[in-house]
Chimera marker file (.cmm) of the C-alpha trace (Angstrom):
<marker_set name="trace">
<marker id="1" x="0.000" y="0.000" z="0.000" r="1" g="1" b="0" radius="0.5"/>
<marker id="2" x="1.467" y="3.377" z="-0.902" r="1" g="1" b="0" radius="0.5"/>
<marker id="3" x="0.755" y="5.728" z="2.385" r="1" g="1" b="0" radius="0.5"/>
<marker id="4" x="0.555" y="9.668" z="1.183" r="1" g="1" b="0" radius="0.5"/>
<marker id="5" x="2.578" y="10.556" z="3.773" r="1" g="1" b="0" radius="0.5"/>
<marker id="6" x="3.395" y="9.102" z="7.138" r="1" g="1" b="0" radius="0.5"/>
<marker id="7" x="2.428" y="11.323" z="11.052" r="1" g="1" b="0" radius="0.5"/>
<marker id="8" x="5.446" y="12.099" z="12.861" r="1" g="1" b="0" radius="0.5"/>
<marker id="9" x="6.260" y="9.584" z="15.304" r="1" g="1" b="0" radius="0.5"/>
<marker id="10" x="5.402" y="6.823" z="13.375" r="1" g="1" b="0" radius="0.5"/>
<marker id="11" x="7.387" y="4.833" z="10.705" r="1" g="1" b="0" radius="0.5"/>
<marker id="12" x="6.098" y="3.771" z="7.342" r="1" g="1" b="0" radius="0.5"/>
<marker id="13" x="6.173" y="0.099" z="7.897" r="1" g="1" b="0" radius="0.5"/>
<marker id="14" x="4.063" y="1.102" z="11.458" r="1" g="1" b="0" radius="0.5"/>
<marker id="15" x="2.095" y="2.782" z="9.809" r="1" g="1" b="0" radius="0.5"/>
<marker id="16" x="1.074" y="-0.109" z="7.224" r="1" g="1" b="0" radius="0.5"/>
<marker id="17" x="0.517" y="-2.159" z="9.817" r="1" g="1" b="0" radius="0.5"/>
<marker id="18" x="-1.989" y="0.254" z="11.611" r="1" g="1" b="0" radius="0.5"/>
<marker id="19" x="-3.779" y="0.916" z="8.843" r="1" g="1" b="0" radius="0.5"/>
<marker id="20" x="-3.521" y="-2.859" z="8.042" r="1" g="1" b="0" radius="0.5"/>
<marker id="21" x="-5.233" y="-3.590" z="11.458" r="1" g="1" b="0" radius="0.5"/>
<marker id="22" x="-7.785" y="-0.931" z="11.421" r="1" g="1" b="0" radius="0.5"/>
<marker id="23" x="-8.871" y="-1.588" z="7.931" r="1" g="1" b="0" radius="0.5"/>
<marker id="24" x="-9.917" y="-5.040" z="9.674" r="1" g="1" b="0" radius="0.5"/>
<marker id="25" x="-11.727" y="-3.195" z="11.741" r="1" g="1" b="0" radius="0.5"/>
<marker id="26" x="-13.357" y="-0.884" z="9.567" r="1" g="1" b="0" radius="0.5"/>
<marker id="27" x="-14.278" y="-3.958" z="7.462" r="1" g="1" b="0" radius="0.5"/>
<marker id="28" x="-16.321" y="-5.385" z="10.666" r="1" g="1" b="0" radius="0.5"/>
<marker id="29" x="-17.800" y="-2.407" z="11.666" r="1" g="1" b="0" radius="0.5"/>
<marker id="30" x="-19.530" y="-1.947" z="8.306" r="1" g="1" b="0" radius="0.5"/>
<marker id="31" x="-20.795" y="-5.367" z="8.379" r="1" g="1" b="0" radius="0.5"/>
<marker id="32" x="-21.957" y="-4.821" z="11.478" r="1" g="1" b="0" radius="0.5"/>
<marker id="33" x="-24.311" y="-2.074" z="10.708" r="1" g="1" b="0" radius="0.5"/>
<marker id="34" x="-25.832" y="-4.151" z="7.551" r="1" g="1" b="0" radius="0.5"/>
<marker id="35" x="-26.402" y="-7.262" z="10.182" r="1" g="1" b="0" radius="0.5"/>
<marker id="36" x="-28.215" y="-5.293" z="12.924" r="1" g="1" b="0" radius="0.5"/>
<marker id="37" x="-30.222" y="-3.606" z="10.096" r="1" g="1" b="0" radius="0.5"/>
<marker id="38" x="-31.266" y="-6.813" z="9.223" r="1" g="1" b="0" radius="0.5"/>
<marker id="39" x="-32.106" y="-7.995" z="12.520" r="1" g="1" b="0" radius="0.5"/>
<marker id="40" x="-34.146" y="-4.803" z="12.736" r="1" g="1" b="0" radius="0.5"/>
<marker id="41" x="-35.890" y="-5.418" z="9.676" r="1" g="1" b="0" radius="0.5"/>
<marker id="42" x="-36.807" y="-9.122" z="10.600" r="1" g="1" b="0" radius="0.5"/>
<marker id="43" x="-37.169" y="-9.511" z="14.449" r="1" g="1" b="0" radius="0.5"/>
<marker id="44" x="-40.785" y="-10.598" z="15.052" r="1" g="1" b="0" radius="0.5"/>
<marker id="45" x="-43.436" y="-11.419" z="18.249" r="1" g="1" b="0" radius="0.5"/>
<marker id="46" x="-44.079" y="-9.700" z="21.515" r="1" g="1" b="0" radius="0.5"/>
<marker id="47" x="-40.399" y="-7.904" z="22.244" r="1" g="1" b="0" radius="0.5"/>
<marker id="48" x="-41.085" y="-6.934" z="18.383" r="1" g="1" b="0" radius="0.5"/>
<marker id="49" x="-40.919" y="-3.070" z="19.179" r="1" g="1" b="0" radius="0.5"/>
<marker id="50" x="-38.465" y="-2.840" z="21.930" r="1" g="1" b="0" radius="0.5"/>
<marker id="51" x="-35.958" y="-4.650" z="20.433" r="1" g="1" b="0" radius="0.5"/>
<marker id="52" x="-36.797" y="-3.433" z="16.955" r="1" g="1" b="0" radius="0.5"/>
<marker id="53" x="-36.268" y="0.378" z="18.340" r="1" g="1" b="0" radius="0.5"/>
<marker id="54" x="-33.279" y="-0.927" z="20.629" r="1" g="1" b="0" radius="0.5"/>
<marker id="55" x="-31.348" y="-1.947" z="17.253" r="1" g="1" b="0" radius="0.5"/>
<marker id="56" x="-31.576" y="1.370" z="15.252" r="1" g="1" b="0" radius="0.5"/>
<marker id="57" x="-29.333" y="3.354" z="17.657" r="1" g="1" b="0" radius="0.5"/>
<marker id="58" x="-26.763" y="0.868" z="17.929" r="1" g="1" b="0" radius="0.5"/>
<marker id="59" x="-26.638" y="0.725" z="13.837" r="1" g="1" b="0" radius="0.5"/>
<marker id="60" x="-25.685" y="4.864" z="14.201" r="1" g="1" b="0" radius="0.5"/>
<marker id="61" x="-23.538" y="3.721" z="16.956" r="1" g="1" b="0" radius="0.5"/>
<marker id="62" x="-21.656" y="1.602" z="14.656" r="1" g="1" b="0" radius="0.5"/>
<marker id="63" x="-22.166" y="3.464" z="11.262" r="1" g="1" b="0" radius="0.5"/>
<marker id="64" x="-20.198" y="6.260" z="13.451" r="1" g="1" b="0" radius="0.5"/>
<marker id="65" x="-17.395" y="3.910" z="14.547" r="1" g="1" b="0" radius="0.5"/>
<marker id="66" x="-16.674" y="3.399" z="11.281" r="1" g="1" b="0" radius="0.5"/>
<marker id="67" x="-16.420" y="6.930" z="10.113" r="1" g="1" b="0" radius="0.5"/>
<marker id="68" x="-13.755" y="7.260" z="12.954" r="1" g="1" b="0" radius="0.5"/>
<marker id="69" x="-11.892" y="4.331" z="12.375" r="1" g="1" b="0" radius="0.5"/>
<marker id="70" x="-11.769" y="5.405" z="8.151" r="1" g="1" b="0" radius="0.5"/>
<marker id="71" x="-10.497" y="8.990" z="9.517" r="1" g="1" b="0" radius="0.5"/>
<marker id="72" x="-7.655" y="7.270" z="11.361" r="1" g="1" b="0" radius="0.5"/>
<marker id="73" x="-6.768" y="5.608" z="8.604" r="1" g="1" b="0" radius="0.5"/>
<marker id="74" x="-6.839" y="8.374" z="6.303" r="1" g="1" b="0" radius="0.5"/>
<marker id="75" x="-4.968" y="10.618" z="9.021" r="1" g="1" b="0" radius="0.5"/>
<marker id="76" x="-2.131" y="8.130" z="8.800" r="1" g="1" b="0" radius="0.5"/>
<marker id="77" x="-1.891" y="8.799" z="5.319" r="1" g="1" b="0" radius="0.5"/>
<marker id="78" x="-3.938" y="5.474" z="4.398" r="1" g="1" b="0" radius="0.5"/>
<marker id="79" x="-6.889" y="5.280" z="2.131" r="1" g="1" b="0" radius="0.5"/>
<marker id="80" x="-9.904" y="3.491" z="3.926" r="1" g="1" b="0" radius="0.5"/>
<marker id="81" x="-11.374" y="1.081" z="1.872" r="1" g="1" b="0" radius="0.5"/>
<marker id="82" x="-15.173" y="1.400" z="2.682" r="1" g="1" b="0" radius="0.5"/>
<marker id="83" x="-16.336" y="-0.764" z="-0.388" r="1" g="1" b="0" radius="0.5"/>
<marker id="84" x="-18.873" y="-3.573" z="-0.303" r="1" g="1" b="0" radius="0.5"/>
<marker id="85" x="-16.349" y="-6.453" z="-1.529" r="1" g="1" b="0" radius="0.5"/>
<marker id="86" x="-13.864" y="-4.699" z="1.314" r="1" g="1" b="0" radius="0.5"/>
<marker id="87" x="-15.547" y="-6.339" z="3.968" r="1" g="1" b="0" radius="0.5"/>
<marker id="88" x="-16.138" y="-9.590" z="2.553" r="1" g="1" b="0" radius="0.5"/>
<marker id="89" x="-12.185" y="-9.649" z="1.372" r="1" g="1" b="0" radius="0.5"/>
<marker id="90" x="-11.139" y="-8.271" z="4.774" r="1" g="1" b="0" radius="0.5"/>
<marker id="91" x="-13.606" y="-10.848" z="7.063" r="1" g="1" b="0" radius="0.5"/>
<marker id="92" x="-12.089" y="-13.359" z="9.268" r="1" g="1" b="0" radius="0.5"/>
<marker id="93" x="-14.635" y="-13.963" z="11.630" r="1" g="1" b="0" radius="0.5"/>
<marker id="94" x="-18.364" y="-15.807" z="10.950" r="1" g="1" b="0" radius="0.5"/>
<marker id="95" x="-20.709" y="-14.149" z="9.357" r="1" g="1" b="0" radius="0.5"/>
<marker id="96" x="-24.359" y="-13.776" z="11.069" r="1" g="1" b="0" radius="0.5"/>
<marker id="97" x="-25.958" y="-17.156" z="9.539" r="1" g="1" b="0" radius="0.5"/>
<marker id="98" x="-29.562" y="-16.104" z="10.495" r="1" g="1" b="0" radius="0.5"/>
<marker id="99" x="-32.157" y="-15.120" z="7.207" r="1" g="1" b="0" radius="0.5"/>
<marker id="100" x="-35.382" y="-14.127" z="7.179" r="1" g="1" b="0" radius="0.5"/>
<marker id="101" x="-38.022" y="-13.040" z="9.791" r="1" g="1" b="0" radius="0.5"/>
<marker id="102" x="-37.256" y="-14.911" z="12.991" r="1" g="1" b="0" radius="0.5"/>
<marker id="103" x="-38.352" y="-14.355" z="16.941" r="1" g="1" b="0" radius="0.5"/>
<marker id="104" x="-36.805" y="-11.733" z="18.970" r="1" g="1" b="0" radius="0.5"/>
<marker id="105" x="-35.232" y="-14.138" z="21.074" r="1" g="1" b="0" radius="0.5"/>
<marker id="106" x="-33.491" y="-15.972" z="18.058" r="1" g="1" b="0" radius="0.5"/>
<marker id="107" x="-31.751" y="-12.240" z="16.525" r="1" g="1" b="0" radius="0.5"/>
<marker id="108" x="-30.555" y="-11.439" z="20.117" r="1" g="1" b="0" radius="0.5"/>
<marker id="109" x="-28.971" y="-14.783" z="20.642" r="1" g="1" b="0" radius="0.5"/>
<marker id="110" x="-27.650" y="-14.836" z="17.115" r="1" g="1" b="0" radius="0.5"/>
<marker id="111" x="-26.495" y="-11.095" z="17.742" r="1" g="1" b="0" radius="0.5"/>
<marker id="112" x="-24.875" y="-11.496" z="20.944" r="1" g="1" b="0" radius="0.5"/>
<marker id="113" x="-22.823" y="-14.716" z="19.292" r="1" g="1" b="0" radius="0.5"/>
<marker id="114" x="-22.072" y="-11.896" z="16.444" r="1" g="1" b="0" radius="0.5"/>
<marker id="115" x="-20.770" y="-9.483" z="19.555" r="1" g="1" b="0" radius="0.5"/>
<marker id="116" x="-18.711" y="-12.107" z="21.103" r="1" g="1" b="0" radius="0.5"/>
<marker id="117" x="-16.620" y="-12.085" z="17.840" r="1" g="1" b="0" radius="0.5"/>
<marker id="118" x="-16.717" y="-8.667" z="17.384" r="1" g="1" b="0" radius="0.5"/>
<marker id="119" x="-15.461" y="-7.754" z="20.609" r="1" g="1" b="0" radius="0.5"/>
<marker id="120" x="-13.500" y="-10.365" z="20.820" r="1" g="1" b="0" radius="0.5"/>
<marker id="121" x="-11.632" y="-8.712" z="17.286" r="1" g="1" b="0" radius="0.5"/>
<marker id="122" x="-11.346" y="-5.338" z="18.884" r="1" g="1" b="0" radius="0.5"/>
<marker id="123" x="-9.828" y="-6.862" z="21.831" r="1" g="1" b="0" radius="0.5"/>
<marker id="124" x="-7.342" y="-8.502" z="19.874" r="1" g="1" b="0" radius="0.5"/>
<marker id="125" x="-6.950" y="-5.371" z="17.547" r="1" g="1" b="0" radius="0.5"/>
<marker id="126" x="-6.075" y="-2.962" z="20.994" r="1" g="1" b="0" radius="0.5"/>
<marker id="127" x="-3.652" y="-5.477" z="22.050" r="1" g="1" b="0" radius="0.5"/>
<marker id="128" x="-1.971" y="-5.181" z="18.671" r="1" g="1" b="0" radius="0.5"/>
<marker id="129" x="-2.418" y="-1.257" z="18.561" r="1" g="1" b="0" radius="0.5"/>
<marker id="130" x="-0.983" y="-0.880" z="22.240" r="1" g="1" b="0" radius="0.5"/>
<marker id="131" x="2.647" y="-1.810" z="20.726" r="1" g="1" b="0" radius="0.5"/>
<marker id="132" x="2.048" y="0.424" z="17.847" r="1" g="1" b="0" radius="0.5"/>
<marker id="133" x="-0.248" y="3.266" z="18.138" r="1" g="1" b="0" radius="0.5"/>
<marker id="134" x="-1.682" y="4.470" z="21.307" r="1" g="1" b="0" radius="0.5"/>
<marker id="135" x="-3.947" y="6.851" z="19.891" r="1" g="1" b="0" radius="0.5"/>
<marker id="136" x="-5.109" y="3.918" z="17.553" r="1" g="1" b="0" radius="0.5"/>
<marker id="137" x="-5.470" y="2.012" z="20.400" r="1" g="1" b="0" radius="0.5"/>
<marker id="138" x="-7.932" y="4.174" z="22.335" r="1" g="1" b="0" radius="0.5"/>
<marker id="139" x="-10.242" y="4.785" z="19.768" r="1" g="1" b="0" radius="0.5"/>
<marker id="140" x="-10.826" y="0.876" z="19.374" r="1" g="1" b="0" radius="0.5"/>
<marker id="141" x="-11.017" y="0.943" z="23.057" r="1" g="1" b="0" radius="0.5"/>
<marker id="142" x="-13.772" y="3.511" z="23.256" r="1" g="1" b="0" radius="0.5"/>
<marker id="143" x="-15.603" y="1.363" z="20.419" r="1" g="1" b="0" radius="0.5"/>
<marker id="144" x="-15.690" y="-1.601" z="22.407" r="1" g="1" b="0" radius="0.5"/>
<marker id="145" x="-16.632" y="-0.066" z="25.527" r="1" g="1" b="0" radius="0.5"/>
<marker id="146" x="-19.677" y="0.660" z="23.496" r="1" g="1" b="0" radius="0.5"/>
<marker id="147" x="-20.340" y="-2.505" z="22.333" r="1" g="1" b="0" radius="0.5"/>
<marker id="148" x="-19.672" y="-4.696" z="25.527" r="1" g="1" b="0" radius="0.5"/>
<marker id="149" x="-22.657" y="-1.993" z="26.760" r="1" g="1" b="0" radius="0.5"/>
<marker id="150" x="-25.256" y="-2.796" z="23.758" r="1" g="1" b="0" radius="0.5"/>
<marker id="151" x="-24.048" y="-6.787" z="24.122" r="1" g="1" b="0" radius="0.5"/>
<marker id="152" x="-25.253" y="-6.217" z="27.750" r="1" g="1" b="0" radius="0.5"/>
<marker id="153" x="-28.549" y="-4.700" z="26.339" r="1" g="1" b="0" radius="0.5"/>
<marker id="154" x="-29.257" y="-7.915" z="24.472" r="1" g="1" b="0" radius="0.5"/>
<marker id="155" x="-28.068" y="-10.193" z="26.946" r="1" g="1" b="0" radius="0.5"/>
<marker id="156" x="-30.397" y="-8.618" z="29.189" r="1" g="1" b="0" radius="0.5"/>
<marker id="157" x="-33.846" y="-9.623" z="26.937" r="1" g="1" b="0" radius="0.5"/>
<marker id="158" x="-32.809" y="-12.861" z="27.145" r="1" g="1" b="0" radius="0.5"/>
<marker id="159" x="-33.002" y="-13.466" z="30.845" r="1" g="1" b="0" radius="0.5"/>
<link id1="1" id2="2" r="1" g="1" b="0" radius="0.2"/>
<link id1="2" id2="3" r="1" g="1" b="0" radius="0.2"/>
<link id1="3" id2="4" r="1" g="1" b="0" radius="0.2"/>
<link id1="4" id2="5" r="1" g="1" b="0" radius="0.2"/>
<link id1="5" id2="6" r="1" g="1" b="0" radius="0.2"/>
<link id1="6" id2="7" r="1" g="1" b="0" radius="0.2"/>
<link id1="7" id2="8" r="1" g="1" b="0" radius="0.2"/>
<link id1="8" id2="9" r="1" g="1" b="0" radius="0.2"/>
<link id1="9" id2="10" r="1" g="1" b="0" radius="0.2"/>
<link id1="10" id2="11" r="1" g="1" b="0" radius="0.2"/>
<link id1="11" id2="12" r="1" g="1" b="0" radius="0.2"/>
<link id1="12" id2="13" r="1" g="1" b="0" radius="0.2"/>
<link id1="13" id2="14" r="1" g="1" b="0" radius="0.2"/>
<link id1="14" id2="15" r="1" g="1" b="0" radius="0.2"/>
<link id1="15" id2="16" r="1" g="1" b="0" radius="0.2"/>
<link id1="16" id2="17" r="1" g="1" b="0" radius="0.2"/>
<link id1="17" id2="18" r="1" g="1" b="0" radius="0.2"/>
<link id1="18" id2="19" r="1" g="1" b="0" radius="0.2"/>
<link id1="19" id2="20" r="1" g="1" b="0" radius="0.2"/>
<link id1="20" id2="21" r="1" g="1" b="0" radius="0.2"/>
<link id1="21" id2="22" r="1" g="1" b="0" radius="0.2"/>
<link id1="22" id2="23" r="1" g="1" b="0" radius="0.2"/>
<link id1="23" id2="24" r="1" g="1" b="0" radius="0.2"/>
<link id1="24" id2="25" r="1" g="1" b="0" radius="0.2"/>
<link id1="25" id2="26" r="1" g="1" b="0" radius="0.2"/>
<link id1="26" id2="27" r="1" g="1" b="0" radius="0.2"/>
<link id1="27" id2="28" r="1" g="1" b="0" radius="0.2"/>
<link id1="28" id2="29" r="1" g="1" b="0" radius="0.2"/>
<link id1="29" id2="30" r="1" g="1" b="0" radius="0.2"/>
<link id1="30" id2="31" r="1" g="1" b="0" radius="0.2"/>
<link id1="31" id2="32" r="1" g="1" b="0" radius="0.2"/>
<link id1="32" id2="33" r="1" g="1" b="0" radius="0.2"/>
<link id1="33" id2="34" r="1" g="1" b="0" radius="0.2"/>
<link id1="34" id2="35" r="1" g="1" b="0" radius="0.2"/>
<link id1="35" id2="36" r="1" g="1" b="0" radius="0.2"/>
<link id1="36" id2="37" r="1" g="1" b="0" radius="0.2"/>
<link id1="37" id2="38" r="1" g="1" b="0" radius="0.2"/>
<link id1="38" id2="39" r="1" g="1" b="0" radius="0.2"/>
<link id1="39" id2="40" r="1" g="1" b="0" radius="0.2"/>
<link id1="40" id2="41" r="1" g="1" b="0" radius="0.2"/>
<link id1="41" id2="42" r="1" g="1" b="0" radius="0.2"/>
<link id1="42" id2="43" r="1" g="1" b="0" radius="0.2"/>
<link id1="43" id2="44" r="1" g="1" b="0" radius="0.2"/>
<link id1="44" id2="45" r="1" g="1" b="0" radius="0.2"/>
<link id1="45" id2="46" r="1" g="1" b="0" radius="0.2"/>
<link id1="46" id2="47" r="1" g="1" b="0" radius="0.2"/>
<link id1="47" id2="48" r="1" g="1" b="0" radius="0.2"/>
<link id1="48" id2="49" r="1" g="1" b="0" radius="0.2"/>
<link id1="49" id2="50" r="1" g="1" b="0" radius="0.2"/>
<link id1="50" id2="51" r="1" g="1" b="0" radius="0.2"/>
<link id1="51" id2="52" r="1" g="1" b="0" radius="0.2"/>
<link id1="52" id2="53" r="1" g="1" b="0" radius="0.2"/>
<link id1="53" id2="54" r="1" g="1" b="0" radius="0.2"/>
<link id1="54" id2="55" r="1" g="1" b="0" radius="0.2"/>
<link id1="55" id2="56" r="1" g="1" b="0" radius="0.2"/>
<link id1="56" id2="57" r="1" g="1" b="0" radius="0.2"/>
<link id1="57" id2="58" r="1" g="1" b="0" radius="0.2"/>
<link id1="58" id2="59" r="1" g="1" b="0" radius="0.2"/>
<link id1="59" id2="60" r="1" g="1" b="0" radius="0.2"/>
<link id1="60" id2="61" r="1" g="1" b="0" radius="0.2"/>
<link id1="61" id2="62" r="1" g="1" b="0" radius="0.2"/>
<link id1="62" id2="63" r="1" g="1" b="0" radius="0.2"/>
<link id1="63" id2="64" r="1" g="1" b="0" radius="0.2"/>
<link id1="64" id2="65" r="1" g="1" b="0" radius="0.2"/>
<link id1="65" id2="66" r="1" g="1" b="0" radius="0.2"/>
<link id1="66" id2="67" r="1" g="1" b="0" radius="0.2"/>
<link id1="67" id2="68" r="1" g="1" b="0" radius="0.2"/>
<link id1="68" id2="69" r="1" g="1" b="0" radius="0.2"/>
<link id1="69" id2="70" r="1" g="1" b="0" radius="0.2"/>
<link id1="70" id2="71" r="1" g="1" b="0" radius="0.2"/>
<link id1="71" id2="72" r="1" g="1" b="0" radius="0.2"/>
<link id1="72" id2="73" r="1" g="1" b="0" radius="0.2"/>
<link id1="73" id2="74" r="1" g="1" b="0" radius="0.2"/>
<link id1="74" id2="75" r="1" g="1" b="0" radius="0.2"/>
<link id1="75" id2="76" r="1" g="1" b="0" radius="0.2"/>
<link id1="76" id2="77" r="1" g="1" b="0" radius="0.2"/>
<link id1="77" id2="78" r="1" g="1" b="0" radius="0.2"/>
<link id1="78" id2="79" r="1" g="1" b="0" radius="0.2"/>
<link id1="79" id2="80" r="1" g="1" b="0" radius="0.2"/>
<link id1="80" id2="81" r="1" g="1" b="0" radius="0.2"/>
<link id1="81" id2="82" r="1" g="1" b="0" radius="0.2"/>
<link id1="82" id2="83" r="1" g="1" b="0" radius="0.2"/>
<link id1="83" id2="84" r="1" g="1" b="0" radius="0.2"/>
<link id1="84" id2="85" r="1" g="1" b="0" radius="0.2"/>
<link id1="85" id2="86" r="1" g="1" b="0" radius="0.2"/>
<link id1="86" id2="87" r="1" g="1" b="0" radius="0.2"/>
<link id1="87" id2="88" r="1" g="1" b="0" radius="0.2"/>
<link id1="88" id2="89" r="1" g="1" b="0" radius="0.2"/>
<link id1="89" id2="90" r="1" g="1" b="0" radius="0.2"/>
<link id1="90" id2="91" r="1" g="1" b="0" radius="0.2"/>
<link id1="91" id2="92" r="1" g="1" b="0" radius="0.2"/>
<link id1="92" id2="93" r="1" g="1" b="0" radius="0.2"/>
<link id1="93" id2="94" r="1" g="1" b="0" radius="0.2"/>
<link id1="94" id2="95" r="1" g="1" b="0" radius="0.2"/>
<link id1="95" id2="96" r="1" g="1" b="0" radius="0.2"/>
<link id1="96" id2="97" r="1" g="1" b="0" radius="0.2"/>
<link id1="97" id2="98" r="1" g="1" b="0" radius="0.2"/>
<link id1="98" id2="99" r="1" g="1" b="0" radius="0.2"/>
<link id1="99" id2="100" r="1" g="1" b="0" radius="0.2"/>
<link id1="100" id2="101" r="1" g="1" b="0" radius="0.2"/>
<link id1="101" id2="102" r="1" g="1" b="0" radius="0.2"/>
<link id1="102" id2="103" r="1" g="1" b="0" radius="0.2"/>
<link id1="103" id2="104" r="1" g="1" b="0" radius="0.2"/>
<link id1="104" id2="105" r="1" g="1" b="0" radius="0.2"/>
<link id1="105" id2="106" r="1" g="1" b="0" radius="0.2"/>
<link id1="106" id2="107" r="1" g="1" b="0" radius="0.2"/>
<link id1="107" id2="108" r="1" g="1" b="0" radius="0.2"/>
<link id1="108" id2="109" r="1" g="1" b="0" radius="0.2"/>
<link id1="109" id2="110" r="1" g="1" b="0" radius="0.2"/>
<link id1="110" id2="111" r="1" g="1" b="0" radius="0.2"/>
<link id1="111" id2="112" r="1" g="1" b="0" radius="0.2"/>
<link id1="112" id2="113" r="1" g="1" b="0" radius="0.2"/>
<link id1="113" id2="114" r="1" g="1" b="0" radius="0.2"/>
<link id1="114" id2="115" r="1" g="1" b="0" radius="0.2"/>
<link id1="115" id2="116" r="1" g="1" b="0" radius="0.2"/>
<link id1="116" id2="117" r="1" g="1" b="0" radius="0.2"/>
<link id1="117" id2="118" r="1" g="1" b="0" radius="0.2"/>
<link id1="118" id2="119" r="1" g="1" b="0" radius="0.2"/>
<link id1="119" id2="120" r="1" g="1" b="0" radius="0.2"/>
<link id1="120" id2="121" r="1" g="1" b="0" radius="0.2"/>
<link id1="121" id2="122" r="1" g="1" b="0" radius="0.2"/>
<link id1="122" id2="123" r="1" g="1" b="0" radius="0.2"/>
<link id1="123" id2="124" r="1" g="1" b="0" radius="0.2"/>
<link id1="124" id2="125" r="1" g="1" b="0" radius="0.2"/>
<link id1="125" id2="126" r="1" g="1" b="0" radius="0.2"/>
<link id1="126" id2="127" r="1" g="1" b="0" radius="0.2"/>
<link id1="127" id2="128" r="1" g="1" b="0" radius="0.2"/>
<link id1="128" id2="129" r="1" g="1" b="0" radius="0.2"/>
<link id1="129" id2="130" r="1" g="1" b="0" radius="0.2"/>
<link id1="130" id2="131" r="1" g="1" b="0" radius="0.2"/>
<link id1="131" id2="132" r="1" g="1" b="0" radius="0.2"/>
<link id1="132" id2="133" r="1" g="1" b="0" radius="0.2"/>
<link id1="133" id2="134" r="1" g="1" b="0" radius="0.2"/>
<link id1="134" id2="135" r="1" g="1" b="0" radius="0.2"/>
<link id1="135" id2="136" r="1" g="1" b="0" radius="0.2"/>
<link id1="136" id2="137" r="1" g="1" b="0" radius="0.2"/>
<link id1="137" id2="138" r="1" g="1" b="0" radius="0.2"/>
<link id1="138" id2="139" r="1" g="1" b="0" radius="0.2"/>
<link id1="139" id2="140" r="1" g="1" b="0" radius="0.2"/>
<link id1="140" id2="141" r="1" g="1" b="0" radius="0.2"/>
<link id1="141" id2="142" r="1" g="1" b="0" radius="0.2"/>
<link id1="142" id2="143" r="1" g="1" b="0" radius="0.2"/>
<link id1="143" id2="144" r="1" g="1" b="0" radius="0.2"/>
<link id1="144" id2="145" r="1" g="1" b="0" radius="0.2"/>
<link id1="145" id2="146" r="1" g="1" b="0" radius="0.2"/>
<link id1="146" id2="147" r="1" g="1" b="0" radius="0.2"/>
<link id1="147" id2="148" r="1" g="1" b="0" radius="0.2"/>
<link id1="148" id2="149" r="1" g="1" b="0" radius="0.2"/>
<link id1="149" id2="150" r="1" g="1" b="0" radius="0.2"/>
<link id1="150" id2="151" r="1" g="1" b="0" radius="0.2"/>
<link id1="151" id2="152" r="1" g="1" b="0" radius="0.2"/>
<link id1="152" id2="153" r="1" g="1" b="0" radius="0.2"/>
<link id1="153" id2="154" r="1" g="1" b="0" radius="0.2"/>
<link id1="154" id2="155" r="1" g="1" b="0" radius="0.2"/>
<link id1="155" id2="156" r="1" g="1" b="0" radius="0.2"/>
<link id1="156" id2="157" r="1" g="1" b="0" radius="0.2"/>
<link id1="157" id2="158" r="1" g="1" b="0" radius="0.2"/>
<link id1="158" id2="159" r="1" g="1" b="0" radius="0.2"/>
</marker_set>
């Protein structure tokens, strides 16, 4: 990847590898957004609207982690990769198996399994960062704070 210019501090082969790591990222978050829109879309019986209008922030949640992980990467001189086939090329972890319209109870469970990947990911993506790129680092930290917090919403339906 040719960087446009690399942030003091920071080497160019770092810097690949930041951008490397928090294209990953990036990649996930997207895909994340399209999943719980499609839980949104599909959940169905008596938790219908809670959980239905319990999704739709956490989409904007995630829609705006993106944006700040794609401005890191374009701050260390990276271009952010935000296309469709991106996030297939760049996925390592399962994919959401769930289709159609489904129970409430079936998209959180599904969902949370999603989360436990997810944050599991970011975890391993600030341990990475932490030797690299503190700065990096924190903003996947405040992501996952926010998702351990909405995995904790769904969790607690399912009691």
């Amino acid at each position: 990847m040719a960087l446009t210019f690399v942030v003091p501090g920071l080497d160019e082969a770092a810097s690949e590898k930041i951008i490397a790591i928090l294209q990953n990222r990036l990649s996930q978050e997207q895909e994340a957004a399209l999943v719980l829109k499609h839980a949104h879309w599909n959940v169905t019986g008596p938790d219908f609207i809670a959980v239905h209008e319990m999704i739709d922030p956490q989409v904007e949640t995630v829609l705006a982690q993106a944006d700040e992980t794609a401005e890191r990467i374009a701050t260390l001189g990276g271009s952010p990769d935000g296309r469709p086939d991106s996030i297939i090329r760049h996925r390592d972890w399962k994919a959401l198996d769930l289709e159609g319209r489904h129970s409430t109870t079936s998209y959180l469970k599904a969902l949370v399994e999603y989360y436990d990947t997810f944050i599991a990911d970011d975890r391993k993506a600030i341990t990475e960062l932490d030797e690299l790129d503190v700065i990096s680092s924190n903003i996947v930290q405040d992501h996952v704070q926010e998702l351990e917090k909405f995995q904790w919403f769904m969790r607690s339906h399912l009691v």
